[in-house]
N, C-alpha and C positions, 0 to 999 in steps of 0.2 A: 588487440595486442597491447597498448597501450596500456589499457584499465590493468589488463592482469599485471602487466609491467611494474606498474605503481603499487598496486595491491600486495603482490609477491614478493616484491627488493626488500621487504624488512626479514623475509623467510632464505634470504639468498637464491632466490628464484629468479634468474635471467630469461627473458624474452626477446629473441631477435625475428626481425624477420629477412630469410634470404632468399630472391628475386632473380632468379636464373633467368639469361636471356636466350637465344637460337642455342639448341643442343645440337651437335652430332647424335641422333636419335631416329630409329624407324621412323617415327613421326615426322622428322623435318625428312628424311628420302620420301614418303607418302606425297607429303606438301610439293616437293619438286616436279616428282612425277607428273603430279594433277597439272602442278605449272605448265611444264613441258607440253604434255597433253592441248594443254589450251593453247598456248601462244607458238606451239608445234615446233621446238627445241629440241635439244638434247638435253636430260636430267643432268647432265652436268654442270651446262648453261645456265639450268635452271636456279642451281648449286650455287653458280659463280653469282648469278643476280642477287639471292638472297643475302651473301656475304658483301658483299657489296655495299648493304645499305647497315654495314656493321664497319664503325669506324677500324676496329684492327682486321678486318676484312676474313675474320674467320670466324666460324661456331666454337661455343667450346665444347671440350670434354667433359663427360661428366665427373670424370676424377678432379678437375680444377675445381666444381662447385662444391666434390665432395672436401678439396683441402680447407676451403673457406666455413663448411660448415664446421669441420674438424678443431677449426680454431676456436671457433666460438665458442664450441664445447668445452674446449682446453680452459686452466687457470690461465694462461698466458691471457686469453679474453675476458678473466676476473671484474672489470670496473665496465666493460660495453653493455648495457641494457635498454632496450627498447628502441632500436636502431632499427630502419631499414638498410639493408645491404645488397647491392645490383650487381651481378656478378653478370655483367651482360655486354661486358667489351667495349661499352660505352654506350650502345644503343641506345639507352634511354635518354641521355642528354643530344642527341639529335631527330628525335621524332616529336 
């Protein structure tokens, strides 16, 4: 991401990268499920634990990752290039 970063900004070519964390997504119910299964919970429980280890204690939606990517795309995002962006409620800075 980088290289192309550098390479592209003379063409007006922006490159972000954005790093979604737990989604409210089939996938994270799949994950609970198998949790539950294992440690013999209810998927809800299962739900609650996951969140849990997510500083604002929820998944998000995919429409908040999509408002974040949305911006980027915007002029209003005109000068960001070659960012990482964690759209992940904080979980990255506590793991």
């Amino acid at each position: 991401m980088k290289t192309i970063c550098i390479n592209e900004a003379k063409n007006n070519i922006r490159v972000n990268y954005v790093a979604p964390g737990l989604m409210a997504t089939g996938r994270i119910l799949e994950r609970a499920q198998k949790m539950a299964d294992e440690q013999i919970i209810s998927v809800d429980k299962a739900l609650r634990n996951l969140d849990e280890k997510i500083p604002m204690e929820r998944q998000a939606k995919a429409s908040e990752v999509a408002e974040v990517v949305t911006f980027l795309v915007s002029e209003r995002a005109s000068f960001i290039n070659g960012e990482d962006i964690w759209v992940d409620r904080g979980a990255a800075i506590v793991s």
